[in-house]
VMD Tcl script that builds the backbone (N, CA, C; Angstrom):
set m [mol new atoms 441]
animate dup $m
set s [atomselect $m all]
$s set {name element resname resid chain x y z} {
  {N N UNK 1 A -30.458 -19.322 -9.092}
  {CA C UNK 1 A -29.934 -18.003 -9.258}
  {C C UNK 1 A -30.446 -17.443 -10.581}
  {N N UNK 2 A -30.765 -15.970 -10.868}
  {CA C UNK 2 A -30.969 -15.652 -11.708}
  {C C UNK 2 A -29.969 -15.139 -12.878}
  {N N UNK 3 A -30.743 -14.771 -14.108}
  {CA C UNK 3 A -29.397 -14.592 -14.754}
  {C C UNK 3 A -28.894 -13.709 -14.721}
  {N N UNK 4 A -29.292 -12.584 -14.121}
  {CA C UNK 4 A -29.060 -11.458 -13.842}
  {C C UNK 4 A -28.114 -11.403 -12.607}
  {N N UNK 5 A -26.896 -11.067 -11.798}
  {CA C UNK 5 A -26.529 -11.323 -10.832}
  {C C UNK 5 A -26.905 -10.050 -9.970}
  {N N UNK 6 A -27.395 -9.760 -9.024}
  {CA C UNK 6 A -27.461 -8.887 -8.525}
  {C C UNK 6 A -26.283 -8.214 -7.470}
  {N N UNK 7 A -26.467 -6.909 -6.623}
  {CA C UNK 7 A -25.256 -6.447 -6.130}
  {C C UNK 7 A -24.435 -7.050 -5.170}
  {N N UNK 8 A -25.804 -7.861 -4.401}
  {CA C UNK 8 A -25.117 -8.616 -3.605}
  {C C UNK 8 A -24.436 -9.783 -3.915}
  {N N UNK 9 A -24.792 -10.456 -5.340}
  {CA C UNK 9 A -24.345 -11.727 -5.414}
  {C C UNK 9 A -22.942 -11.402 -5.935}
  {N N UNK 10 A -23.072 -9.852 -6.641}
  {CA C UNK 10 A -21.508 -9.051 -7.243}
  {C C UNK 10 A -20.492 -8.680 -5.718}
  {N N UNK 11 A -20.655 -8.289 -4.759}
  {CA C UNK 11 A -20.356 -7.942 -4.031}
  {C C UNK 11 A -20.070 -8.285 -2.064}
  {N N UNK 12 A -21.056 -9.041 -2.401}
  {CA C UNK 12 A -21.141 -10.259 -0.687}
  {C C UNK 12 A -19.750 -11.625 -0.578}
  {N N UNK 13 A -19.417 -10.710 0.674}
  {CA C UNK 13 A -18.234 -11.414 1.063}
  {C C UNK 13 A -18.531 -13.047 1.125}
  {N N UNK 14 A -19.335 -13.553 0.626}
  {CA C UNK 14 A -19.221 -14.683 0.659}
  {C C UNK 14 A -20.352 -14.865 -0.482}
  {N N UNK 15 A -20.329 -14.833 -1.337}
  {CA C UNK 15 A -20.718 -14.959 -2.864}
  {C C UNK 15 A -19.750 -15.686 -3.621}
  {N N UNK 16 A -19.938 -16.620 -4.471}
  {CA C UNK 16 A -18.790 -17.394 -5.191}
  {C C UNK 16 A -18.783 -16.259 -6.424}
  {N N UNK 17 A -19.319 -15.759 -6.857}
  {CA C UNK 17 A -19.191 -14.721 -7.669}
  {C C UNK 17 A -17.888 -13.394 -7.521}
  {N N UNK 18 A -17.972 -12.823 -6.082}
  {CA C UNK 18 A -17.145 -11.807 -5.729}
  {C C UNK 18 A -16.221 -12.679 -5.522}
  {N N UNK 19 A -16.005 -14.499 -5.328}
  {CA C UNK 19 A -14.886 -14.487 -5.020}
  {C C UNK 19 A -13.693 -14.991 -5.914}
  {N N UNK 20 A -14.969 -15.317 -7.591}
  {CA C UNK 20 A -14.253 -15.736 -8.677}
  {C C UNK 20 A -14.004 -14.169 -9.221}
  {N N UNK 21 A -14.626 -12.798 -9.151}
  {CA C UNK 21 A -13.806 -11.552 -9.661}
  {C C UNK 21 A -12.635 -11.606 -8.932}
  {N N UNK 22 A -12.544 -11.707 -7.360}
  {CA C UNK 22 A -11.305 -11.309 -7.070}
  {C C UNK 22 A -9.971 -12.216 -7.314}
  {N N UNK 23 A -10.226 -13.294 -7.694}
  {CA C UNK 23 A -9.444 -14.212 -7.978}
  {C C UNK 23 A -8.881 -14.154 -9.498}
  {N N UNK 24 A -9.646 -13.533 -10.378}
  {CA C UNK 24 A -8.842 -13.059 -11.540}
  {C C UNK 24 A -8.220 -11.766 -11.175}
  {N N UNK 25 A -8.799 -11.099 -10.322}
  {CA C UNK 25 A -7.780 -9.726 -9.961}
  {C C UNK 25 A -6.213 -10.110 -9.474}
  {N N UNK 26 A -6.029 -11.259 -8.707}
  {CA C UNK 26 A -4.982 -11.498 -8.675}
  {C C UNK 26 A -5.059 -12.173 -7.007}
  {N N UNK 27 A -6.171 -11.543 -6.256}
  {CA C UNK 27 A -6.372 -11.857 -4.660}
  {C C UNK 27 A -6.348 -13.326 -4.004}
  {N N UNK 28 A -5.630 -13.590 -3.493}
  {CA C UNK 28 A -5.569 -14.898 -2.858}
  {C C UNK 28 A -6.679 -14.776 -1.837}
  {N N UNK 29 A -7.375 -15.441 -1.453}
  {CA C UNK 29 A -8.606 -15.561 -0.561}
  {C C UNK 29 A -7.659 -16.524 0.662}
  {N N UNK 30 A -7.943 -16.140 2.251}
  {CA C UNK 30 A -7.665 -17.209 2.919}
  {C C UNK 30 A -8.431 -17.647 4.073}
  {N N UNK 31 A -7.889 -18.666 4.357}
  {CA C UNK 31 A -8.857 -20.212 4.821}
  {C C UNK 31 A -10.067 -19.778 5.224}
  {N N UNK 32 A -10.169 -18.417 6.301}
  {CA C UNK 32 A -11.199 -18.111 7.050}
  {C C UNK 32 A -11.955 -17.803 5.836}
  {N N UNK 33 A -11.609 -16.939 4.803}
  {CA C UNK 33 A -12.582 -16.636 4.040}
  {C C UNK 33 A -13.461 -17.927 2.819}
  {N N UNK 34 A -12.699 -18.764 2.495}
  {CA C UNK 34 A -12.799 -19.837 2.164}
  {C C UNK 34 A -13.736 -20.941 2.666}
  {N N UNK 35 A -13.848 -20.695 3.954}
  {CA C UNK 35 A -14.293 -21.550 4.789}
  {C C UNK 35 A -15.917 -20.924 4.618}
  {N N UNK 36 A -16.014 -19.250 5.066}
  {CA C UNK 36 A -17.371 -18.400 5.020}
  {C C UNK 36 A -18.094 -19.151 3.467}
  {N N UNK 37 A -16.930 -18.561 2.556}
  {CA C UNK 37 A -18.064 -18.921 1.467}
  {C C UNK 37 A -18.483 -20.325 0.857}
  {N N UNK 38 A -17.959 -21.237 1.480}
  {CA C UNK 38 A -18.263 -22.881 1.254}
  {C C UNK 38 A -19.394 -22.854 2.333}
  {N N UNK 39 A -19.164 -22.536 3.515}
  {CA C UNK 39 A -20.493 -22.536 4.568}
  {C C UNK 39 A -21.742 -21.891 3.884}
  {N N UNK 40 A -21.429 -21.090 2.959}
  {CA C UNK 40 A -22.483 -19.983 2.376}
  {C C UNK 40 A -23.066 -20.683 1.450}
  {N N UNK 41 A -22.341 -21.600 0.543}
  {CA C UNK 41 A -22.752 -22.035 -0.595}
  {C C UNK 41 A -23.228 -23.143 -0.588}
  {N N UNK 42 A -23.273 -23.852 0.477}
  {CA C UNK 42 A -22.966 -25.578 0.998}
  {C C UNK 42 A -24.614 -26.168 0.455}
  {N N UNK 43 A -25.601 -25.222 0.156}
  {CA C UNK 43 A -26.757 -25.921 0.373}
  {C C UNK 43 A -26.916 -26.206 -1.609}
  {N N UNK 44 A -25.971 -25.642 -2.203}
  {CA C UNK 44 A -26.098 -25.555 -3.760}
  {C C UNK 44 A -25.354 -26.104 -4.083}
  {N N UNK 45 A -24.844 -26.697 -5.738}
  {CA C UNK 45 A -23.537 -27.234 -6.326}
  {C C UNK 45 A -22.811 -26.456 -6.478}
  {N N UNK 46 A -21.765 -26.863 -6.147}
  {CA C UNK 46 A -20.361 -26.153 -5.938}
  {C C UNK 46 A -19.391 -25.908 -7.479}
  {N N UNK 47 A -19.143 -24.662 -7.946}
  {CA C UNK 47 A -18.525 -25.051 -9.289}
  {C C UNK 47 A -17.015 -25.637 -9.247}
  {N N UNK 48 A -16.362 -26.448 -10.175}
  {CA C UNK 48 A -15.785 -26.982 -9.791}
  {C C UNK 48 A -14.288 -26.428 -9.718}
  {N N UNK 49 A -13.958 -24.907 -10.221}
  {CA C UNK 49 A -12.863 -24.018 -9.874}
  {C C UNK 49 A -12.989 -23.938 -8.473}
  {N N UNK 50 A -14.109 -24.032 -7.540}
  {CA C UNK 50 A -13.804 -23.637 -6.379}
  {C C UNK 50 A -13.856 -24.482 -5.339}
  {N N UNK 51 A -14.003 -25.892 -6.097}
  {CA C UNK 51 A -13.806 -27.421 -5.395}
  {C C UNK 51 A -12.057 -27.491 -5.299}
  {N N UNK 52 A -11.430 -27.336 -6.756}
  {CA C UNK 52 A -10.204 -26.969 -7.269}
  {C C UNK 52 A -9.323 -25.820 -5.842}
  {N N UNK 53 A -9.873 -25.167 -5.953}
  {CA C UNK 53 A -9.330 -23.929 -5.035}
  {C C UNK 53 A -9.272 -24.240 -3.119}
  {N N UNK 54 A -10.775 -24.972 -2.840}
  {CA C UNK 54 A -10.551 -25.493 -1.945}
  {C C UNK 54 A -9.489 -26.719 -1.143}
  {N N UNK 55 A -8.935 -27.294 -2.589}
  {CA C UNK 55 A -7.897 -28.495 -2.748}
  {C C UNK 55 A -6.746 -27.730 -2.305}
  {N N UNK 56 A -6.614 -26.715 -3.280}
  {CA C UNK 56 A -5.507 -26.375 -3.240}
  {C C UNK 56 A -4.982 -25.541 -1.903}
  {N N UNK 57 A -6.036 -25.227 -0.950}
  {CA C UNK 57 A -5.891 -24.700 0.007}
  {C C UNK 57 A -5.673 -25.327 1.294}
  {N N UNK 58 A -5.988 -26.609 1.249}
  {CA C UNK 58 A -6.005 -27.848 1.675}
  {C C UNK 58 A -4.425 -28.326 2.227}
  {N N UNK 59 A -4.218 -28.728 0.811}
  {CA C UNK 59 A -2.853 -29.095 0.743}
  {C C UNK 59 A -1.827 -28.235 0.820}
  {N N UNK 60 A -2.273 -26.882 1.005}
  {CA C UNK 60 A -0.547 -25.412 1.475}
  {C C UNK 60 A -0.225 -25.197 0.447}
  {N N UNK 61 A -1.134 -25.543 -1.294}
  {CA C UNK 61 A -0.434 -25.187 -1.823}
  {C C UNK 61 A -0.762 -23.949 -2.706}
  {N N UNK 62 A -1.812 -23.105 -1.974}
  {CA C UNK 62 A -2.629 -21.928 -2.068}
  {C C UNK 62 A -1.974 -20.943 -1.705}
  {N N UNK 63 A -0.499 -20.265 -2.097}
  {CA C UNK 63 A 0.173 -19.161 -1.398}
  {C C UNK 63 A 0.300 -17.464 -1.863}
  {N N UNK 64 A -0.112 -16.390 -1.154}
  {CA C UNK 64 A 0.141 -15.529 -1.441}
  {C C UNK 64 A 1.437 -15.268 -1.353}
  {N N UNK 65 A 1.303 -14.219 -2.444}
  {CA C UNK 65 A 2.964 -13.335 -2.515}
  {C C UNK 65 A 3.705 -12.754 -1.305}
  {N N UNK 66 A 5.068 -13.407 -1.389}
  {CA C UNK 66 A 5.413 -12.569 -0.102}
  {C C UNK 66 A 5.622 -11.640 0.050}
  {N N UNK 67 A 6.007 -10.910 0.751}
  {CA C UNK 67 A 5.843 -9.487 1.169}
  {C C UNK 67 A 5.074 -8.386 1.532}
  {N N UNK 68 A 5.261 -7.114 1.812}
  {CA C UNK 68 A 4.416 -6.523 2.521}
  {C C UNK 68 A 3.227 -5.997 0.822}
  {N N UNK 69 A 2.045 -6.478 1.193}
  {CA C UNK 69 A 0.816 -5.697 -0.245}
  {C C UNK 69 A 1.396 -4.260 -0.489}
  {N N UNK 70 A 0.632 -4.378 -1.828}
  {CA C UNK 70 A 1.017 -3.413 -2.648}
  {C C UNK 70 A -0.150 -1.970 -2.209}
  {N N UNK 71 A -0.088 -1.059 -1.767}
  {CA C UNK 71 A -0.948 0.030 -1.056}
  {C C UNK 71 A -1.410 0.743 -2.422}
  {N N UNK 72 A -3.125 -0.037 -2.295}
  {CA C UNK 72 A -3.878 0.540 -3.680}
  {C C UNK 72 A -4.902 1.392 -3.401}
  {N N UNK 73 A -4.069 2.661 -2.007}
  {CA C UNK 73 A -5.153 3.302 -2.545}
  {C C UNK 73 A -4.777 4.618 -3.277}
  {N N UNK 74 A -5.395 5.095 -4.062}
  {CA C UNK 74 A -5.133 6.373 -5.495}
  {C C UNK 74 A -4.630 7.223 -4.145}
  {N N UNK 75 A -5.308 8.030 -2.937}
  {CA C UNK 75 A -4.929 8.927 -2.686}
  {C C UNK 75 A -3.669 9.103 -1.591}
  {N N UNK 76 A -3.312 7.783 -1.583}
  {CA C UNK 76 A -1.561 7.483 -1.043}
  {C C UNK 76 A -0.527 7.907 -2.224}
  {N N UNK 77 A -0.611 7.247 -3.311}
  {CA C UNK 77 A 0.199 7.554 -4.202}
  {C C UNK 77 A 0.329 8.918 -4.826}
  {N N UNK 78 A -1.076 9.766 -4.447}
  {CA C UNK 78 A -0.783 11.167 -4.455}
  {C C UNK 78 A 0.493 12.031 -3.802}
  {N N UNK 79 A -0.304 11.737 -2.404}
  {CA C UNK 79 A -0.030 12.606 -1.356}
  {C C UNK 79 A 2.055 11.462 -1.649}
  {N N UNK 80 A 2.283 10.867 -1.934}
  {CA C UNK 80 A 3.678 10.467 -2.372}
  {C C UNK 80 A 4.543 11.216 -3.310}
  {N N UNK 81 A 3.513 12.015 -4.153}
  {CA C UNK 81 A 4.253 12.204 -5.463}
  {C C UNK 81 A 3.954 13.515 -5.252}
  {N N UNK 82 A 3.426 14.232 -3.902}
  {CA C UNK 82 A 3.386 15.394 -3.566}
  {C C UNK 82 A 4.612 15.554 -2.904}
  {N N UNK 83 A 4.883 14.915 -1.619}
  {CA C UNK 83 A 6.195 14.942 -1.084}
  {C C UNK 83 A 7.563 14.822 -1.915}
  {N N UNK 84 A 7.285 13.880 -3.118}
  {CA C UNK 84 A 8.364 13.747 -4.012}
  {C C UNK 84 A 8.741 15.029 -4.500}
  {N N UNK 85 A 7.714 16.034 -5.340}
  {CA C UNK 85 A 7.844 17.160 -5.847}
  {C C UNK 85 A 8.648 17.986 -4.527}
  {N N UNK 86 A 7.716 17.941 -3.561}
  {CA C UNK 86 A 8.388 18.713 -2.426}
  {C C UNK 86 A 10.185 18.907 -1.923}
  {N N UNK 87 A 10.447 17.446 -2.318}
  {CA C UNK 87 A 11.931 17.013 -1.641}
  {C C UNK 87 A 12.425 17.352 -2.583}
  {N N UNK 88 A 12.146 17.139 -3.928}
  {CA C UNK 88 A 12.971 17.587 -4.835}
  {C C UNK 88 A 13.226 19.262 -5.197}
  {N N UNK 89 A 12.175 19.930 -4.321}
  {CA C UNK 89 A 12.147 21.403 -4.103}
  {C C UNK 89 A 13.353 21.793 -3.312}
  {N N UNK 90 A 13.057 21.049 -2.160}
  {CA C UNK 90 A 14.194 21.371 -0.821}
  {C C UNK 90 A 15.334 21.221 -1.092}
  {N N UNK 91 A 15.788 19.871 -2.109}
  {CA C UNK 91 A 17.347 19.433 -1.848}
  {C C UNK 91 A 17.921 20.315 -2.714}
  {N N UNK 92 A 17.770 20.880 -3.859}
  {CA C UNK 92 A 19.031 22.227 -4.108}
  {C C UNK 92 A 18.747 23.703 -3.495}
  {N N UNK 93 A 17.768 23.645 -2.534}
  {CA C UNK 93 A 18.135 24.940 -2.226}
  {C C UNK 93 A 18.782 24.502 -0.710}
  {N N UNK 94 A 18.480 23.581 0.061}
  {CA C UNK 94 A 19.574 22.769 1.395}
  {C C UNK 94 A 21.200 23.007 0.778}
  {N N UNK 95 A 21.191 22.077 -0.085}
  {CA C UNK 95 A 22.629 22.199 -0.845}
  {C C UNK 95 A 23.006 23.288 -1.229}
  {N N UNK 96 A 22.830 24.405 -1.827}
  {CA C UNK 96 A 23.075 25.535 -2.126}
  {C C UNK 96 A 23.142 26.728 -0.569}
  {N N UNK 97 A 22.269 26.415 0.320}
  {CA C UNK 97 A 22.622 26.879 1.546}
  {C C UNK 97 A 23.814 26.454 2.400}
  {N N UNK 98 A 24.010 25.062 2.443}
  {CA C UNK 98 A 25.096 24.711 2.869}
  {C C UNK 98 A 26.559 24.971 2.247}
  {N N UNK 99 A 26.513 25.310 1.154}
  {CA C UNK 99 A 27.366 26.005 0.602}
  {C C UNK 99 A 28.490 27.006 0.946}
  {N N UNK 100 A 26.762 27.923 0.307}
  {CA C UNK 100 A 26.942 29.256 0.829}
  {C C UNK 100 A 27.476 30.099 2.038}
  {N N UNK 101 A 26.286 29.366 3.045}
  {CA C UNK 101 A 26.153 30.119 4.724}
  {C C UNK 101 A 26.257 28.430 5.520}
  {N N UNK 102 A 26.271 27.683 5.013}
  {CA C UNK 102 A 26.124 26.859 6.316}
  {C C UNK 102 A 24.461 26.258 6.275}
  {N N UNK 103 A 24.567 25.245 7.306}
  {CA C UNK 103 A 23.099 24.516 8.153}
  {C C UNK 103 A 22.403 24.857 9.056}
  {N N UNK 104 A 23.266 25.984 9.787}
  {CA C UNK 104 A 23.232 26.269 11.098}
  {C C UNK 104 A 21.709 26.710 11.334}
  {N N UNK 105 A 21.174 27.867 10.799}
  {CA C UNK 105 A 19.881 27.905 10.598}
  {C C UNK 105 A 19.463 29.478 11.963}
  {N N UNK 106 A 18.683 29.849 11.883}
  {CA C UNK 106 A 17.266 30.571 12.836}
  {C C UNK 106 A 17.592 29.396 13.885}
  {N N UNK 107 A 17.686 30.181 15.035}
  {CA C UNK 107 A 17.371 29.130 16.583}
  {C C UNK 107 A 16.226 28.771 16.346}
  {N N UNK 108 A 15.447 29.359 15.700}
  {CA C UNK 108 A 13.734 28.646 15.888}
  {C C UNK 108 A 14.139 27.116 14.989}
  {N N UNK 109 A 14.900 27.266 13.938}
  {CA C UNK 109 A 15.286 26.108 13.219}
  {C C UNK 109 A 15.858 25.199 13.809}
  {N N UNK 110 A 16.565 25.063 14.831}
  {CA C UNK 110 A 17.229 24.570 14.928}
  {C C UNK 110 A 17.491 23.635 16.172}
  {N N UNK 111 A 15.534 23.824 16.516}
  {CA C UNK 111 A 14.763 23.250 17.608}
  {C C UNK 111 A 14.325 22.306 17.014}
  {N N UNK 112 A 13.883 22.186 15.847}
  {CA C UNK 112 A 13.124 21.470 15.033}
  {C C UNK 112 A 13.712 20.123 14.792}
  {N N UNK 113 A 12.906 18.878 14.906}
  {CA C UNK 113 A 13.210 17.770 14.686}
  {C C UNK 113 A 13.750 17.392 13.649}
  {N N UNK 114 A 13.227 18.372 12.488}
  {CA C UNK 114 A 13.910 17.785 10.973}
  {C C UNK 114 A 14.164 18.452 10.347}
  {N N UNK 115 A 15.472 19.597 11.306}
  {CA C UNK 115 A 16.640 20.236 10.758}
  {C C UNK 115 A 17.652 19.226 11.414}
  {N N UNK 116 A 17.977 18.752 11.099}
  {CA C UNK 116 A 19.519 17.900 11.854}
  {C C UNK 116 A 19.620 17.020 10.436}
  {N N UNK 117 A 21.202 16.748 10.181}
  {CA C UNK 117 A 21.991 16.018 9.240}
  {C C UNK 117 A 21.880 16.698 7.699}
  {N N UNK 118 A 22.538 15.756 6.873}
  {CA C UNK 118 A 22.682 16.645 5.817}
  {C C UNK 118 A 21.664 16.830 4.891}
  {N N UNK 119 A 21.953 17.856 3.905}
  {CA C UNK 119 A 20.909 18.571 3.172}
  {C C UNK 119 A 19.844 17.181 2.810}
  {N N UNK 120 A 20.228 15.988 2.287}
  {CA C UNK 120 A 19.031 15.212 1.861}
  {C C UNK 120 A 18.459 14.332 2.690}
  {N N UNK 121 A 18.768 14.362 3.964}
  {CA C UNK 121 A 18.330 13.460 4.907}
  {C C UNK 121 A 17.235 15.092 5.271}
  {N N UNK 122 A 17.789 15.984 5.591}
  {CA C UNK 122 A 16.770 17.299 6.023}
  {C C UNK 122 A 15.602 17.347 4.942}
  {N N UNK 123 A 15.979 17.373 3.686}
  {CA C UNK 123 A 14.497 17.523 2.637}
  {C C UNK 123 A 14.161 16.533 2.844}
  {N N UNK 124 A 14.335 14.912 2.935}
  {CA C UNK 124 A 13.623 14.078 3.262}
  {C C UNK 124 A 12.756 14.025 4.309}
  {N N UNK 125 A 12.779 15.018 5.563}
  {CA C UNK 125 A 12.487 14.989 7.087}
  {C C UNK 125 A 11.186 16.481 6.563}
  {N N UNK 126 A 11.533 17.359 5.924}
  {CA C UNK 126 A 10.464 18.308 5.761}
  {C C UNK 126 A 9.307 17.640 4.725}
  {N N UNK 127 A 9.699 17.022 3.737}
  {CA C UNK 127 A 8.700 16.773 3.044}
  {C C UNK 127 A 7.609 15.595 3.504}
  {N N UNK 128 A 8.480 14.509 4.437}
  {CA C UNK 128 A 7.840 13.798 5.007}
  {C C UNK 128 A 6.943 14.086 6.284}
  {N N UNK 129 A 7.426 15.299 7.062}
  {CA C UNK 129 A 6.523 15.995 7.992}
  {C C UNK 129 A 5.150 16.704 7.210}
  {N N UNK 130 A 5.308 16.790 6.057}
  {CA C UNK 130 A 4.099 17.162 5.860}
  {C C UNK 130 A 2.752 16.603 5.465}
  {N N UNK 131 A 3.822 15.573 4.024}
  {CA C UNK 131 A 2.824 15.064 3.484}
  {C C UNK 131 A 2.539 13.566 3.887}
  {N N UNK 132 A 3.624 13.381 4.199}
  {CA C UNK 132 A 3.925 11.299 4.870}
  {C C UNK 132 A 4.295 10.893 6.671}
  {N N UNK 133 A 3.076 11.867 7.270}
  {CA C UNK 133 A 3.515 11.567 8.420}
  {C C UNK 133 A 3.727 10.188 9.054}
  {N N UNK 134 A 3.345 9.550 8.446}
  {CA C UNK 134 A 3.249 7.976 8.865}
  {C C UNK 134 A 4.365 7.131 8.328}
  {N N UNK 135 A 5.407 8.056 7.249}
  {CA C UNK 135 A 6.641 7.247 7.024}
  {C C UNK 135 A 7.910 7.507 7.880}
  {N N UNK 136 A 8.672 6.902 7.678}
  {CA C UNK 136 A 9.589 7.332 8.303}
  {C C UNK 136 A 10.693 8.260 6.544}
  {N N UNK 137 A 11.794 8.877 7.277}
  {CA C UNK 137 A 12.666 9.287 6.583}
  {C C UNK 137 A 13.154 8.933 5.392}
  {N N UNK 138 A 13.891 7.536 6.351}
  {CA C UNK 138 A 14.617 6.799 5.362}
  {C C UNK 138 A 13.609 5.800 4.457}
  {N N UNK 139 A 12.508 5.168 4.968}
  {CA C UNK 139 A 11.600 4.737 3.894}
  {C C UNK 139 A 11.491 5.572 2.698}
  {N N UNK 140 A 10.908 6.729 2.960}
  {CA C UNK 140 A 10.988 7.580 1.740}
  {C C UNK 140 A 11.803 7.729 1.286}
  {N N UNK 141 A 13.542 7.993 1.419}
  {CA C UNK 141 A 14.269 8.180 0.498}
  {C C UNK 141 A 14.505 6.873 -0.365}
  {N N UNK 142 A 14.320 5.620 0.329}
  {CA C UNK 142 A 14.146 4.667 -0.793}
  {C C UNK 142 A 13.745 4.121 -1.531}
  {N N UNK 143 A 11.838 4.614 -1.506}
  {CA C UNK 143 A 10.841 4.628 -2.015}
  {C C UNK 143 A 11.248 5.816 -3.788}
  {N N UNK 144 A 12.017 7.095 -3.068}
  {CA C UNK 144 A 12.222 8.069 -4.002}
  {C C UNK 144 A 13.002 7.252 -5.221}
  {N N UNK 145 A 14.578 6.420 -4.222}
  {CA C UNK 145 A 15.396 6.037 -5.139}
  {C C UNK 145 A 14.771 4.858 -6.254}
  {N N UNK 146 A 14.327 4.102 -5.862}
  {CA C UNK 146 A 13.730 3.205 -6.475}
  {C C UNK 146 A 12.728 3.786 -7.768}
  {N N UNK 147 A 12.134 4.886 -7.621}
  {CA C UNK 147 A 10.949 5.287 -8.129}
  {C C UNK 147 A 11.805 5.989 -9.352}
}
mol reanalyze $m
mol bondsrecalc $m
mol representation Tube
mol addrep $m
């Protein structure tokens, strides 16, 4: 190898290189992938972090974090903190309508899937129709609370 690494040796799914960056990133690699880049590497010496790593994968004792990954991409956490602004638009003027006049709404409103229940379950249902179609309601309001 040269000393220079090139893009592929930075970047090829089965490069011991891309797979010692992602391993300081924090990425657990598994078996299948493990398996690619030992098949890949098999004809060279093996360094010995990834003799180490293969052990440890061996024996079960190679575990990622539980739970559902952390969603890294930049333009999710946007379009999140767009809806956030949004809901936080809706819920005092919901509340201040319900007040006032009521929920009842425009019949055209009141066809609508996410006019029903109270004022913060409703800003949760508009802001998520727009910007988070793929969440549900109540995810988002606990995503909000937490945040």
């Amino acid at each position: 190898m040269s000393s220079r690494p090139s893009l592929f040796d930075l970047f090829d799914a089965t490069s011991l290189l891309n797979l010692e960056r992602r391993l300081a990133e924090g990425k657990i690699p598994t078996a299948e992938e493990l398996a690619a880049v030992l098949e890949a590497n098999s004809a060279e010496p093996l360094p010995a972090w990834f003799s180490a790593l293969v052990v440890k994968s061996l024996r079960g004792e190679l575990k990622k974090k539980r739970g559902r990954p952390k969603d890294e991409n930049p333009l999710s956490s946007i379009y999140f903190q767009f809806a956030m602004a949004k809901y936080h638009q809706y819920l005092p003027r919901l509340q201040k309508r319900e007040r006032s006049v009521g929920l009842g709404g425009w019949p055209t409103l009141r066809g609508k899937p996410w006019w029903h229940g109270p004022p913060h379950e409703r800003a949760a249902r508009m802001a998520t129709a727009r910007w988070l179609p793929h969440i549900d309601w109540r995810s988002f309001l606990n995503r909000v609370s937490s945040s």
